[in-house]
PALO-88044 format. One line per field, with one value per residue: residue number from 1; x, y, z of N, C-alpha, C in turn. Coordinates in Angstrom, 3 decimals, m for minus. Atoms other than C-alpha are relative to their C-alpha. Layout:
N
num NUM  ...
nc1 X  ...
nc2 Y  ...
nc3 Z  ...
cac1 X  ...
cac2 Y  ...
cac3 Z  ...
cc1 X  ...
cc2 Y  ...
cc3 Z  ...
# end
This chain:
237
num 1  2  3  4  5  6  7  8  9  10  11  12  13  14  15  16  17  18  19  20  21  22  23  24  25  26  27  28  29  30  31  32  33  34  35  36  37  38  39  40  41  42  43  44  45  46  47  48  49  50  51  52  53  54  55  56  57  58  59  60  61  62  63  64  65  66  67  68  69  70  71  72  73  74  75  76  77  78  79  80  81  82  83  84  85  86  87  88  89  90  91  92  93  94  95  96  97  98  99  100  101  102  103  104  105  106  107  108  109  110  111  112  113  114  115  116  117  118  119  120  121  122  123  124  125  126  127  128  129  130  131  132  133  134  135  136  137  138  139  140  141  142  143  144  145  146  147  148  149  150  151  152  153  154  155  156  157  158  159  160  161  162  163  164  165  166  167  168  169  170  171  172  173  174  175  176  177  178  179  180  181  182  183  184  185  186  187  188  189  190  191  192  193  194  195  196  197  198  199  200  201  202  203  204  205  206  207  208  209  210  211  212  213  214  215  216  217  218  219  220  221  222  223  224  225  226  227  228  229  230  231  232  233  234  235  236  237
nc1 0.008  1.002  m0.649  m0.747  0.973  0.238  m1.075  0.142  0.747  m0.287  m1.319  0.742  1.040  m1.052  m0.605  0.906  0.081  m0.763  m1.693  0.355  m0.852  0.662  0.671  0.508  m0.009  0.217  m0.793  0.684  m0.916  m0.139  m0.907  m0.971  m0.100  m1.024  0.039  m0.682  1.294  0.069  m0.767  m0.385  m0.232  0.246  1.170  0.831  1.367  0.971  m0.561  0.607  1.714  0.730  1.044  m0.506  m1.477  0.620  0.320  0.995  m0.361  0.486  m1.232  m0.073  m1.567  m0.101  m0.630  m0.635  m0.726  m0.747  m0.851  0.213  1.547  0.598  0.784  0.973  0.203  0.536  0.209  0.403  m0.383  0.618  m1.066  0.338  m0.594  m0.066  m1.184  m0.314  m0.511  m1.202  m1.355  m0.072  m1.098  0.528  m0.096  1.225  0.870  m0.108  0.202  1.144  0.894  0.721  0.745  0.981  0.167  m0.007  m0.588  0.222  m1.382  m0.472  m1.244  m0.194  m1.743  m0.496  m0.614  m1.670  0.163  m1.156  m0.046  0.771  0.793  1.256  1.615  1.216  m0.819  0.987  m0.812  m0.206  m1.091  m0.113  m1.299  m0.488  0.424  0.550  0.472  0.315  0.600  0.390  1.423  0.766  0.943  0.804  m0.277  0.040  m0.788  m0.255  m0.650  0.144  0.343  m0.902  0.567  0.783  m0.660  0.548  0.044  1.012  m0.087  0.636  0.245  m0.406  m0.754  m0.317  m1.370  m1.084  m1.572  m0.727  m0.060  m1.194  1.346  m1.021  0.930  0.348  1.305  m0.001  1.297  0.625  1.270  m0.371  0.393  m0.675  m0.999  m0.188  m1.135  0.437  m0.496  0.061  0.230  0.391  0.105  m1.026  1.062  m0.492  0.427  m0.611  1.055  1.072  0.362  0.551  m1.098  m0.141  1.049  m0.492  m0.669  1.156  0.278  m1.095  m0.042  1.336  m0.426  m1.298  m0.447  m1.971  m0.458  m0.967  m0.146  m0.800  0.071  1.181  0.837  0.173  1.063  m0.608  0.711  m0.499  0.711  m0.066  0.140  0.518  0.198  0.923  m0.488  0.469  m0.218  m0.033  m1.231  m0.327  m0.948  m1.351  m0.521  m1.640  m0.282
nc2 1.232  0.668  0.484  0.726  0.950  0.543  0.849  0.584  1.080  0.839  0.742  0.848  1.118  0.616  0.729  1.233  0.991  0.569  0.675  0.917  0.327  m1.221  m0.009  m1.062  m0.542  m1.114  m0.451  m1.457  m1.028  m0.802  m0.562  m1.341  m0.623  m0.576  m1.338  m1.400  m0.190  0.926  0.588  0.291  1.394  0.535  0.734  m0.134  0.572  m1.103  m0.779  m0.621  m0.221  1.422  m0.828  m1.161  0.669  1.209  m0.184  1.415  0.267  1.310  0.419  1.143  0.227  1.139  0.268  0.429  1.084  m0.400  m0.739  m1.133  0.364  m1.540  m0.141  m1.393  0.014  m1.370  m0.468  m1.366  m0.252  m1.034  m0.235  m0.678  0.140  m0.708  m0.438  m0.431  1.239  0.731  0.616  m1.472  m1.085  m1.005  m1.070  m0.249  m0.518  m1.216  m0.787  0.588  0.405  2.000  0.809  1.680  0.279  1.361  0.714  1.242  0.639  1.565  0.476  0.858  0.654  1.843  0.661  0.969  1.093  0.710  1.496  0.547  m0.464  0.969  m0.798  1.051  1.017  0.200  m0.091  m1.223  m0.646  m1.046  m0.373  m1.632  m0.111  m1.579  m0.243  m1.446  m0.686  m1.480  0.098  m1.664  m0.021  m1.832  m0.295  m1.703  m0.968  m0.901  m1.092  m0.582  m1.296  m0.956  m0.065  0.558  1.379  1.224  m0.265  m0.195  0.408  m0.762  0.573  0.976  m0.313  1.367  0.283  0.995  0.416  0.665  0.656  1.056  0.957  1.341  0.958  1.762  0.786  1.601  0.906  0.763  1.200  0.144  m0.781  m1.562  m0.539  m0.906  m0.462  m1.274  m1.018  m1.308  m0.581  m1.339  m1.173  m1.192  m0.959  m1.385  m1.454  m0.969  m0.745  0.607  m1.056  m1.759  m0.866  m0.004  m0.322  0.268  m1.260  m0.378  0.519  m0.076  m1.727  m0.460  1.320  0.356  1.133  0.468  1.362  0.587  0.633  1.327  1.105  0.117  0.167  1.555  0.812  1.163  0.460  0.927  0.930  1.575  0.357  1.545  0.295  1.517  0.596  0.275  m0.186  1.344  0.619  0.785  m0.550  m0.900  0.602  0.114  1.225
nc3 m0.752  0.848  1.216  m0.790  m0.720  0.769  0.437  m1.083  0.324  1.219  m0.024  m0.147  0.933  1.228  m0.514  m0.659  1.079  0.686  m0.834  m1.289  m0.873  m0.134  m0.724  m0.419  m0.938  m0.059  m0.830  m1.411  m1.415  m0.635  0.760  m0.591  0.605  m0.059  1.122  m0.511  m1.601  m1.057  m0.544  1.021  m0.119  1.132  0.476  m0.613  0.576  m0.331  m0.212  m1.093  0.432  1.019  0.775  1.013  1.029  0.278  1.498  0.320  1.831  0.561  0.596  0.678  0.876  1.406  m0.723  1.335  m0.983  m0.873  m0.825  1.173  0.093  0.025  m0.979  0.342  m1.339  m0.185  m1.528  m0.327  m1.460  m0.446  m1.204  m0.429  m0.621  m0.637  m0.658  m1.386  m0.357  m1.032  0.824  0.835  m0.554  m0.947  0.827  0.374  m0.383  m0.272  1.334  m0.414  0.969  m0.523  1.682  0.297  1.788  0.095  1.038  0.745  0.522  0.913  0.175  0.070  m0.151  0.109  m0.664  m0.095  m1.405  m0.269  m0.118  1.021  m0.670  0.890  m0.016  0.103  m1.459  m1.591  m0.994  m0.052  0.679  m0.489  0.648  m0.222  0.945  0.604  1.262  0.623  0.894  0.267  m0.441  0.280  m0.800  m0.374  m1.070  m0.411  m0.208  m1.444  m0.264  m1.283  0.141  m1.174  m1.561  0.039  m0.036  0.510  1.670  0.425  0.959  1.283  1.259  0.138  0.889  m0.107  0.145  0.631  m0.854  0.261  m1.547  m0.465  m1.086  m1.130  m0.577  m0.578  0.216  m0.702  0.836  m1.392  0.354  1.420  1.141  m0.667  m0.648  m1.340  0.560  m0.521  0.066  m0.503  1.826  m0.578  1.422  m0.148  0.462  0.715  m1.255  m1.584  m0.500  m0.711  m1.886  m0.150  0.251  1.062  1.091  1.523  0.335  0.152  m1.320  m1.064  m0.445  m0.765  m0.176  m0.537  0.514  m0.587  0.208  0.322  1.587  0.231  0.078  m0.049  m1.246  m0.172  m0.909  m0.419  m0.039  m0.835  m0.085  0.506  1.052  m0.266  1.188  m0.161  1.258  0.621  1.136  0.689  m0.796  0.619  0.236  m0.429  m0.009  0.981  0.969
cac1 m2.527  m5.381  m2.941  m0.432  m3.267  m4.217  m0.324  m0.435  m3.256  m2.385  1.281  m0.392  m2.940  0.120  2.162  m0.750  m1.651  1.390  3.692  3.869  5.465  3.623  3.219  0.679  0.259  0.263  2.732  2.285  5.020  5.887  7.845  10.427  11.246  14.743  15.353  15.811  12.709  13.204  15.303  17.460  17.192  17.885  15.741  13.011  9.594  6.246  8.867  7.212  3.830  2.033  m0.736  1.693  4.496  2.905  2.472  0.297  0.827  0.177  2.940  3.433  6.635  7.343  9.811  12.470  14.430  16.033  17.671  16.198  12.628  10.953  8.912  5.908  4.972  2.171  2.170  0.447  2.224  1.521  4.844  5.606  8.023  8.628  11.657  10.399  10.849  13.090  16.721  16.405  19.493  19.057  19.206  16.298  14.175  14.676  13.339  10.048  8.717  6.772  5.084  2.548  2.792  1.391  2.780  1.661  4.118  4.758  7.848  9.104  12.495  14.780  15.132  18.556  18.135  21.541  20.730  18.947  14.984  12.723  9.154  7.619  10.021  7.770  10.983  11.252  13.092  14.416  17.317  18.486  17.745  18.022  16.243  16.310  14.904  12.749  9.748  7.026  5.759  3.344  3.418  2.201  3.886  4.671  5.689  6.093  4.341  6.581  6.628  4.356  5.554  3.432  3.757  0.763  0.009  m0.341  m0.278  0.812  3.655  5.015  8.726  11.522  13.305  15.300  14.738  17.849  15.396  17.563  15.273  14.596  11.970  10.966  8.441  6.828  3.808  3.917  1.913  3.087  5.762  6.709  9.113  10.456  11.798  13.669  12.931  14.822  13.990  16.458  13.852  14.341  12.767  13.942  10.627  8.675  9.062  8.151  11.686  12.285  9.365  9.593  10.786  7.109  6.714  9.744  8.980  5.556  7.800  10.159  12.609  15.905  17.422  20.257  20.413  23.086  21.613  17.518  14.995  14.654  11.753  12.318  9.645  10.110  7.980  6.422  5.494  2.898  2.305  0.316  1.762  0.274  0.705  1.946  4.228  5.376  7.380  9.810  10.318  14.166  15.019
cac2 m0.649  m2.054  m2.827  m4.648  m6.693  m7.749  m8.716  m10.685  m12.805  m13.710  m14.594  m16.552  m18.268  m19.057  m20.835  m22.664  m24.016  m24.543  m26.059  m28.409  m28.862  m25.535  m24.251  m21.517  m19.783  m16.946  m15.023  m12.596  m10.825  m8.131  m4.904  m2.203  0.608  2.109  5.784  9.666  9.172  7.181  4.269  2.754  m1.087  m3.081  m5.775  m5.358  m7.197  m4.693  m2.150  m0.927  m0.940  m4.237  m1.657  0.548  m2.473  m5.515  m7.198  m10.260  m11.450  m14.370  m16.441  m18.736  m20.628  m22.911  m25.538  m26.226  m28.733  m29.352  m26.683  m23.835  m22.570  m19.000  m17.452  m14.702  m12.842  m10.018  m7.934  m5.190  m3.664  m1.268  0.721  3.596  4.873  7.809  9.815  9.778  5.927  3.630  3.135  6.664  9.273  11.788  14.415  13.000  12.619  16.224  17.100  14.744  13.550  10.479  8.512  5.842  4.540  1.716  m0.300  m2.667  m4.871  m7.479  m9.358  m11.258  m13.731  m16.865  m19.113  m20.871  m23.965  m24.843  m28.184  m30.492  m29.926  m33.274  m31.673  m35.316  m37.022  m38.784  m37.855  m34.801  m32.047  m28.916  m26.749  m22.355  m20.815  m17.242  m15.309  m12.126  m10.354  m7.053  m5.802  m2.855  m1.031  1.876  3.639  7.460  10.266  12.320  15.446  17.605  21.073  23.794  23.356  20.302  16.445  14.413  13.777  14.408  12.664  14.602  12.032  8.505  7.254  3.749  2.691  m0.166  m2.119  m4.410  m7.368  m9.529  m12.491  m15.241  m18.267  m21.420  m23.936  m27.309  m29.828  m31.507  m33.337  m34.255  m31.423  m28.067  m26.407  m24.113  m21.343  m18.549  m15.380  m11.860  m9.685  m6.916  m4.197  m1.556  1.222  3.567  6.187  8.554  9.419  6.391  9.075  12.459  13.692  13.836  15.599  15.990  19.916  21.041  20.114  21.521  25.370  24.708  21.355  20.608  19.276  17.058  13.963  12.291  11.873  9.219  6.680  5.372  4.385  0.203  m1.724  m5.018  m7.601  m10.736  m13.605  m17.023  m18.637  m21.719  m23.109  m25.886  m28.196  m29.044  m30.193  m33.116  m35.158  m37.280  m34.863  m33.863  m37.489  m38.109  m41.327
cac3 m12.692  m14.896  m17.837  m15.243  m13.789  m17.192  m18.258  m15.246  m15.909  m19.794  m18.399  m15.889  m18.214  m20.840  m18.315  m16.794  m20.260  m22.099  m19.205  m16.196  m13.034  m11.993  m8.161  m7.240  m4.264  m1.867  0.215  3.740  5.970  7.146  5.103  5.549  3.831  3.579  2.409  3.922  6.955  10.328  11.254  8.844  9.801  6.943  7.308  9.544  9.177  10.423  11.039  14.798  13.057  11.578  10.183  8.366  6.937  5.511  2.178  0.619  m2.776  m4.903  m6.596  m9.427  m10.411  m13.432  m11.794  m15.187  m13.247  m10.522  m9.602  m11.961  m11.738  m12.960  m11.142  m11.437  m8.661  m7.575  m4.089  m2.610  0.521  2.422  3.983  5.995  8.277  11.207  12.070  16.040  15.930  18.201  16.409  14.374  14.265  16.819  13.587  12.136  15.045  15.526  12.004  12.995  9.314  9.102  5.550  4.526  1.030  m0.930  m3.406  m5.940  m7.525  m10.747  m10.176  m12.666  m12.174  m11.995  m9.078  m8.204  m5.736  m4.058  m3.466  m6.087  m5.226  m6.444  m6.780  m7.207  m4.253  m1.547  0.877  2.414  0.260  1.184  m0.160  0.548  m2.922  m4.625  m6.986  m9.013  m11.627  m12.498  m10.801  m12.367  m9.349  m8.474  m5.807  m4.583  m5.288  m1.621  m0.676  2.431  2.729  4.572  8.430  7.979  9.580  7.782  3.663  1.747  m1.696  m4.880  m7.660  m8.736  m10.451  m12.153  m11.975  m12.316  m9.190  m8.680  m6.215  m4.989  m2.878  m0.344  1.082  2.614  1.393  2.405  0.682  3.917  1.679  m1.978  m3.392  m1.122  m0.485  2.378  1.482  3.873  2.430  2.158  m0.829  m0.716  m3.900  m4.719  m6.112  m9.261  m6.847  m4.464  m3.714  m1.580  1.761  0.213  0.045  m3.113  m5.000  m8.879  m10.225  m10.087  m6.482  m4.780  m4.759  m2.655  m0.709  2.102  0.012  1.798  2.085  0.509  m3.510  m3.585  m3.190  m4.231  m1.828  m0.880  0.366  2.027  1.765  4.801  4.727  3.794  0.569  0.828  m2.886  m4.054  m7.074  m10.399  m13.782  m16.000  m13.914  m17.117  m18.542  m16.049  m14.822  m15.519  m18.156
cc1 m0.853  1.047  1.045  m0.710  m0.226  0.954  0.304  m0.979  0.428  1.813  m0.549  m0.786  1.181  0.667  m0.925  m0.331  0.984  0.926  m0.584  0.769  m0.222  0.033  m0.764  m0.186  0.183  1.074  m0.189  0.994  m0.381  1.117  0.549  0.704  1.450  0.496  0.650  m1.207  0.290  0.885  0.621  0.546  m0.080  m1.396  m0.653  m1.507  m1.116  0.692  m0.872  m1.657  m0.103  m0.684  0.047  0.790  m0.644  m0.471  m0.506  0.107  m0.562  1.310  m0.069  1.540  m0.166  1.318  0.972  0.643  m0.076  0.419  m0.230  m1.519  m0.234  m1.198  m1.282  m0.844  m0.942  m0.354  m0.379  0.307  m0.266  1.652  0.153  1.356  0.114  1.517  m0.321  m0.358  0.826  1.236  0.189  0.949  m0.633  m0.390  m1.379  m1.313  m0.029  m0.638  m1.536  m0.745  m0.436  m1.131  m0.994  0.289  m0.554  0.651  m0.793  1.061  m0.269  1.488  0.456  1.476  0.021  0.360  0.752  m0.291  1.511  0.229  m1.237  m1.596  m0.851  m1.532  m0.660  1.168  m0.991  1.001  m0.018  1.248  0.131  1.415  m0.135  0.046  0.424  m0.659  0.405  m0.527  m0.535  m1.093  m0.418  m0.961  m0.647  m0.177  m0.471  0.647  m0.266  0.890  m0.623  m0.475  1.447  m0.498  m1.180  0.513  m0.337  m0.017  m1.620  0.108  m0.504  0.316  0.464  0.683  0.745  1.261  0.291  0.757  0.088  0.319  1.464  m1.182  1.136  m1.440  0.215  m1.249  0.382  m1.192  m0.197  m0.937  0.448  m0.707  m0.157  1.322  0.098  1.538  m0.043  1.704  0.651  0.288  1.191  0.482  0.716  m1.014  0.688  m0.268  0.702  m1.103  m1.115  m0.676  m0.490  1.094  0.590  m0.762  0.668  0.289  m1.195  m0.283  0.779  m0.113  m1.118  0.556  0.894  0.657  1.089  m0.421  1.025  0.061  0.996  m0.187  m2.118  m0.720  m0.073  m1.393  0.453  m1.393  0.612  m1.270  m0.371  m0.924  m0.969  m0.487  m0.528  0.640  m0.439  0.681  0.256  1.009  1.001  1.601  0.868  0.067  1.524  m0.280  0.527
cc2 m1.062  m0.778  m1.457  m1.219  m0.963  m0.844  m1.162  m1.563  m0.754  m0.474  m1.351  m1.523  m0.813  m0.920  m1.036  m1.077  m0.830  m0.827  m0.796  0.292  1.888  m0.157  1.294  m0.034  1.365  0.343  1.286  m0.142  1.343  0.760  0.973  0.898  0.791  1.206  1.138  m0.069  m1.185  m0.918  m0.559  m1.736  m0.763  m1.139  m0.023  0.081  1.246  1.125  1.478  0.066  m1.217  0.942  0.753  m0.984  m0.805  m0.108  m1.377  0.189  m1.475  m0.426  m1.361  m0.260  m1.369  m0.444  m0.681  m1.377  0.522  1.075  1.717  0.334  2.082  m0.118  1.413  0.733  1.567  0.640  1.176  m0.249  1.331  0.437  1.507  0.182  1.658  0.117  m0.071  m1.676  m0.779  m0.263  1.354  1.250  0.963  1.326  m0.097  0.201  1.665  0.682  m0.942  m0.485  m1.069  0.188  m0.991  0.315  m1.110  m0.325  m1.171  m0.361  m0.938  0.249  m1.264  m0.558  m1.051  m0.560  m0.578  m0.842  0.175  m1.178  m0.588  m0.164  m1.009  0.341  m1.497  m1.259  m0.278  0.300  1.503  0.563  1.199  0.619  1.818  m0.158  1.791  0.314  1.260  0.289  1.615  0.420  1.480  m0.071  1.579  0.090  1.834  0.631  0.923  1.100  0.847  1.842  0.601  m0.256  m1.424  m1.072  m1.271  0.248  m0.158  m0.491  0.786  m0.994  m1.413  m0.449  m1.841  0.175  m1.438  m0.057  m1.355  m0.653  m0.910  m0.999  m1.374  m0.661  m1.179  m0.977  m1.432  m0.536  m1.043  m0.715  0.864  0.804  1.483  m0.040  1.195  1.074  1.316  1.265  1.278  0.569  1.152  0.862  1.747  0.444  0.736  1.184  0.285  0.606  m0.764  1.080  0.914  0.898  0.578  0.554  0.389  1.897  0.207  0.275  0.965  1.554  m0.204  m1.460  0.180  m0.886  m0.161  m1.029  0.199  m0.419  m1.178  m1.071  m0.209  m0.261  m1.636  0.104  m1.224  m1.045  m1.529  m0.392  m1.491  m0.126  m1.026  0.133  m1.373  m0.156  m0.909  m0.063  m1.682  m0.737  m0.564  0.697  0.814  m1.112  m0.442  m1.814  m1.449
cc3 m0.680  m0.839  0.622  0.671  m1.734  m0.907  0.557  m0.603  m1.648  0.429  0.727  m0.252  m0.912  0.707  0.498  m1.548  m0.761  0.752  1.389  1.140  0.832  1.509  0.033  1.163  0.587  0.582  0.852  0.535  m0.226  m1.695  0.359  m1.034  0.808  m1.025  0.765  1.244  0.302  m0.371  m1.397  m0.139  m1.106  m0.203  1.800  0.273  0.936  0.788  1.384  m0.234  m1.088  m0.815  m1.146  m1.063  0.208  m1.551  0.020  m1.233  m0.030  m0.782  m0.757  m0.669  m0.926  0.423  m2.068  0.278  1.685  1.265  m0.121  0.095  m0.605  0.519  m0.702  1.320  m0.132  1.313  0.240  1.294  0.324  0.685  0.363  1.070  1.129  0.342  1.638  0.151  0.447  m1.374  m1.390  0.643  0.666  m1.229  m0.842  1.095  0.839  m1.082  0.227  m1.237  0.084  m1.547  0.442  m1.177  m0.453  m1.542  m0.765  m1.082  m0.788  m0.020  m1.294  0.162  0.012  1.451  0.056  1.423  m0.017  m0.227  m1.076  0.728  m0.867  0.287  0.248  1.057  1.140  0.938  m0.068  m0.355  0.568  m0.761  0.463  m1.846  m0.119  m0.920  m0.315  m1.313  m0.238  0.567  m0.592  1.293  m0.324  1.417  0.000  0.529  1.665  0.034  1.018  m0.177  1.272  1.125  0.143  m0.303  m1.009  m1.781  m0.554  m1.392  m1.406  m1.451  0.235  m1.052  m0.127  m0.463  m0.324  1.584  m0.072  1.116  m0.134  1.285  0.667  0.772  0.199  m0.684  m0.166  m0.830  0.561  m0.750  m1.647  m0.650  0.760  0.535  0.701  m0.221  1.301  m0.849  0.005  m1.196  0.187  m1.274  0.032  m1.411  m1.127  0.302  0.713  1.015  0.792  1.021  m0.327  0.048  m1.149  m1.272  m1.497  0.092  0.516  1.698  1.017  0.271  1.189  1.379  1.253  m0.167  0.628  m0.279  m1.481  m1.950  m0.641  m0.493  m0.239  1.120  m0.360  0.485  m0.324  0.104  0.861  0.082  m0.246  m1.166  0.672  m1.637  m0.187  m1.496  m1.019  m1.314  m0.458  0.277  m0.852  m0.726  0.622  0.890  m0.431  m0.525  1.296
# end
């Protein structure tokens, strides 16, 4: 996580120096985790528990134009989920497992405005937007002892997913913008819940669930960003 913190900051630093038309800022909702434990609501912000699903990040985008912006993004969430939770198949809450996990996350990607988005417009702007790109996360490894509901953590492990992001954002005063969000990261894991342990794992394990398909987490929230840089050069002629 050290090394990732430190790519972070020299991307960071490079964009802040070499380029303009910069916002930074933070971002907080709610998160939901979709896998082989408890309900399977796609998007569903503190998923019955604020304590267990929730994420806070920081966010910087480099606005190219218009319509075009990259982005850099870092979040630590916390998620978690129970088979004896409201909207869960009767088959799982009969099998009773239940997770916590956390996550730390670098995203990087490209924003797509719909509508043309003037950063330095005294009129209020607004436009629906997507993004995607690649995110490196970590996250602790889980796995279930025999006869035993709750997953237990025996190591930690860094992957590769893959956010698809849909949003709103508005630019109410000439140097923030107001963005609201829905992340939602299709995992190279199978293993957020504890179902999935690695070879090593699975003789001492209660191993199930579904191999088909990976494990998601859903990140829902708001953006507030503050806007800096060299106005001159991204004036149009």
């Amino acid at each position: 996580m050290k090394k990732i913190t430190i790519c972070l900051i020299i991307f960071f630093t490079t964009l802040t120096v070499f380029s303009q038309n910069n916002e930074i800022g933070v971002f907080v909702g709610g998160a939901n985790y979709i896998g082989d434990v408890g309900p399977t609501t796609y998007i569903h912000p503190f998923s019955y528990n604020i304590s267990t699903n929730a994420v806070a990040g920081i966010i910087f985008r480099k606005n190219l134009n218009e319509r075009i912006a990259l982005r850099a993004k870092f979040n630590y969430a916390k998620i978690g989920s129970s088979d004896n939770w409201p909207k869960t198949a009767e088959y799982r809450k009969q099998r009773g497992k239940y997770f916590k996990n956390s996550i730390n996350e670098l995203n990087l990607g490209v924003d797509f405005n719909f509508l043309d988005f003037d950063i330095y417009s005294s009129s209020l702007e607004m436009t629906p937007y997507v993004s995607s790109g690649i995110s490196l996360f970590r996250y602790n490894l889980l796995r279930y002892e025999s006869g035993i509901a709750k997953a237990i953590k025996y190591g930690d492990a860094t992957d590769l997913s893959f956010p698809i992001t849909i949003g709103y954002k508005i630019k109410p005063l000439n140097s923030f913008i107001i963005a609201f969000e829905i992340n939602a990261n299709y995992s190279n894991s199978d293993n957020l819940d504890g179902s999935y342990p690695d070879l090593k794992q699975k003789a001492s394990s209660d191993y199930f669930g579904s191999t088909l398909s990976k494990d998601w987490y859903v990140f829902s929230g708001i953006t507030l960003t503050y806007l800096f840089g060299n106005k001159k050069c991204y004036c149009p002629n």
